[in-house]
ZAMARGU-4260 file (C-alpha; in steps of 0.2 Angstrom, whole numbers, plus 5000, padded with zeros to 4 digits):
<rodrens>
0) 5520/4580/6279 | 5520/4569/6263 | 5499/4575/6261 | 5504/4593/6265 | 5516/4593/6253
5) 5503/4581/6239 | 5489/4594/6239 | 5500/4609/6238 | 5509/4600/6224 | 5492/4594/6215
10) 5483/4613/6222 | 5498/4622/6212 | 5496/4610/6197 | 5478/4618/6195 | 5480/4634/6198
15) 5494/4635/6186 | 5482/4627/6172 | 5467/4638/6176 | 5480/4653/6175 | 5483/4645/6159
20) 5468/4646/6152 | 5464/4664/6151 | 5481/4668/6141 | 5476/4654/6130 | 5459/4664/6126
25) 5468/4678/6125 | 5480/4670/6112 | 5465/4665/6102 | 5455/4680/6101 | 5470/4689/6094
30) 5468/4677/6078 | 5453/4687/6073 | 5462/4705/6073 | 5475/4695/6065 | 5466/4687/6051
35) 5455/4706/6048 | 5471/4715/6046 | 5479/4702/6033 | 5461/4706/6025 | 5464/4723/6025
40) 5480/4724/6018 | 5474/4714/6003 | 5458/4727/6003 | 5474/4741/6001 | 5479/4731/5985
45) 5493/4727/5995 | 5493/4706/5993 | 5510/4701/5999 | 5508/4712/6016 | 5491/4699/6017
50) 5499/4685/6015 | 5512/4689/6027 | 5500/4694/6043 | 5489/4676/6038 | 5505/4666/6037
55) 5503/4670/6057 | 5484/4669/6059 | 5483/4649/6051 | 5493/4633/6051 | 5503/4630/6034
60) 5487/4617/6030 | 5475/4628/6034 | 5458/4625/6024 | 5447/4641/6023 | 5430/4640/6017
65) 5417/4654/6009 | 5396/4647/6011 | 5390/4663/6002 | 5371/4671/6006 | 5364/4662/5989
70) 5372/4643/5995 | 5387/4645/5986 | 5403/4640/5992 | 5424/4642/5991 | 5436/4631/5997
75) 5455/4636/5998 | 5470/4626/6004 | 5482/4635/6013 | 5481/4655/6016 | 5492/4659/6000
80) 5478/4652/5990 | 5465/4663/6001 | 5472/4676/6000 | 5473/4677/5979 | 5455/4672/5979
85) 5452/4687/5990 | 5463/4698/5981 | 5454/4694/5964 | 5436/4696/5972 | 5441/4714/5980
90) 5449/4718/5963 | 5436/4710/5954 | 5423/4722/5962 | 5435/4737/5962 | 5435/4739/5979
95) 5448/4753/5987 | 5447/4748/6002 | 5441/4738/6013 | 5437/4736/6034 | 5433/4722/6045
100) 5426/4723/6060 | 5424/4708/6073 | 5413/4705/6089 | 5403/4692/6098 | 5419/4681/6100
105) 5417/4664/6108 | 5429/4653/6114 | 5431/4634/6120 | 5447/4627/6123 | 5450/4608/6126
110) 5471/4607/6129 | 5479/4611/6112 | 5465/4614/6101 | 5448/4626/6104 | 5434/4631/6093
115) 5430/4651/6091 | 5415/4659/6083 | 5416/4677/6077 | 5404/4688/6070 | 5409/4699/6055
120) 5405/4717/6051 | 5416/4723/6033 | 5413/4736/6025 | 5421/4736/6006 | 5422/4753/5998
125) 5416/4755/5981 | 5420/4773/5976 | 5415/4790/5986 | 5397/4787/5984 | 5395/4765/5985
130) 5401/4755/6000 | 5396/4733/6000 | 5391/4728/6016 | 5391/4710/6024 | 5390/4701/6038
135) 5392/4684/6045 | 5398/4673/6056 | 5417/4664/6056 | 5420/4647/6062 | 5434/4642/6070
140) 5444/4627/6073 | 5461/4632/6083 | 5477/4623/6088 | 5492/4625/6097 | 5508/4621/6088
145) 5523/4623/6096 | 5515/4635/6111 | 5509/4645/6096 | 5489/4645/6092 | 5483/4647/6075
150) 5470/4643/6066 | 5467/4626/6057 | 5450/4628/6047 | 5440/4643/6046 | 5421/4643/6039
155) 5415/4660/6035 | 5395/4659/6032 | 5389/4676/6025 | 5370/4680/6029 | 5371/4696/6018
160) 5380/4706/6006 | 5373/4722/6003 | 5378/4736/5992 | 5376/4757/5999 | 5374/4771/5989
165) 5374/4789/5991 | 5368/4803/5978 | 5380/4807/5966 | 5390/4826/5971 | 5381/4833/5956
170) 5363/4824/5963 | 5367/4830/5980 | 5367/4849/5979 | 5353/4847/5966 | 5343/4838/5980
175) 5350/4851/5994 | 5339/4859/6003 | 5337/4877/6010 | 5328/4886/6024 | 5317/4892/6011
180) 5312/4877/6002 | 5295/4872/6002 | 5296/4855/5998 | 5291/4845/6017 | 5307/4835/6024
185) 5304/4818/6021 | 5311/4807/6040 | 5316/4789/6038 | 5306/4778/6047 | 5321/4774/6058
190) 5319/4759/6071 | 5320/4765/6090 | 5324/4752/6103 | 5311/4749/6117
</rodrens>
């Protein structure tokens, strides 16, 4: 009876931790919706609302690093420092807006503390006509701090930063074309997948 009683005691043990686990990653994943909507508040020029929604996404002594496609890097100590240095670049470029968009997520968590990798897809608006593109890939280092995950260090390594334009309004009915016209469409060379 005392074995019986042993193995159900040790076989409920593990399958409350492996139950566990999934809500952890869960948890975890959530961070990276989390931290793209404080971004996004800040990309509505709206800095306080981005503070707030990071003050749930990090730890109070969170350290968030920017490497940059050129080798450059930012540091920042805490995520009201973060987000004033992200105000001030989205203001500095006159972005309107802004969208981040994040996928690939990976996750490995060792008791209270896991690492996460996410790719990044934002799209900062310019004007009508000009939106900045980049993309890159965060790193994560995550803890759980009084059965609330958050993370600790985040690295964001950029691996471009394009700018989009389209022709001006005025350019664009100039450029329009009719049934009549006589000048040959010109097709893109647009990559097919195989």
């Amino acid at each position: 009876m005392l074995a019986v009683t042993f193995v159900l005691f040790i076989g409920g043990k593990f399958e409350l931790a492996s139950a566990a686990q999934p809500n952890a990653e869960l948890e975890i994943q959530k961070l990276t919706s989390c931290y793209s909507l404080g971004t996004d508040a800040i990309g509505r020029n709206n800095l306080q609302e981005g503070k707030n929604i990071y003050r749930d996404c990090f730890t109070q002594d969170a350290v968030l690093t920017a490497i940059f496609p050129d080798g450059a890097t930012q540091t920042n100590y805490g995520t009201d420092s973060w987000a004033d240095f992200v105000y001030s670049v989205f203001q500095g470029n006159g972005y309107t807006a802004t969208q981040h968009l994040m996928g690939t997520i990976n996750i490995s968590v060792q008791n209270n503390q896991a690492t996460m990798t996410s790719y990044l897809h934002a799209t900062h608006k310019r004007s009508e006509t000009s939106i900045d593109v980049a993309n890159g890939t965060y790193e994560d280092e995550v803890v759980n701090r009084n059965g609330r995950w958050k993370i600790r260090k985040r690295t964001l390594k950029l691996i471009d930063f394009l700018n989009l334009s389209s022709p001006t309004t005025a350019s664009s009915s100039t450029n329009a074309r009719s049934a009549n016209s006589s000048t040959p469409l010109v097709i893109p060379n647009i990559p097919r997948l195989k």
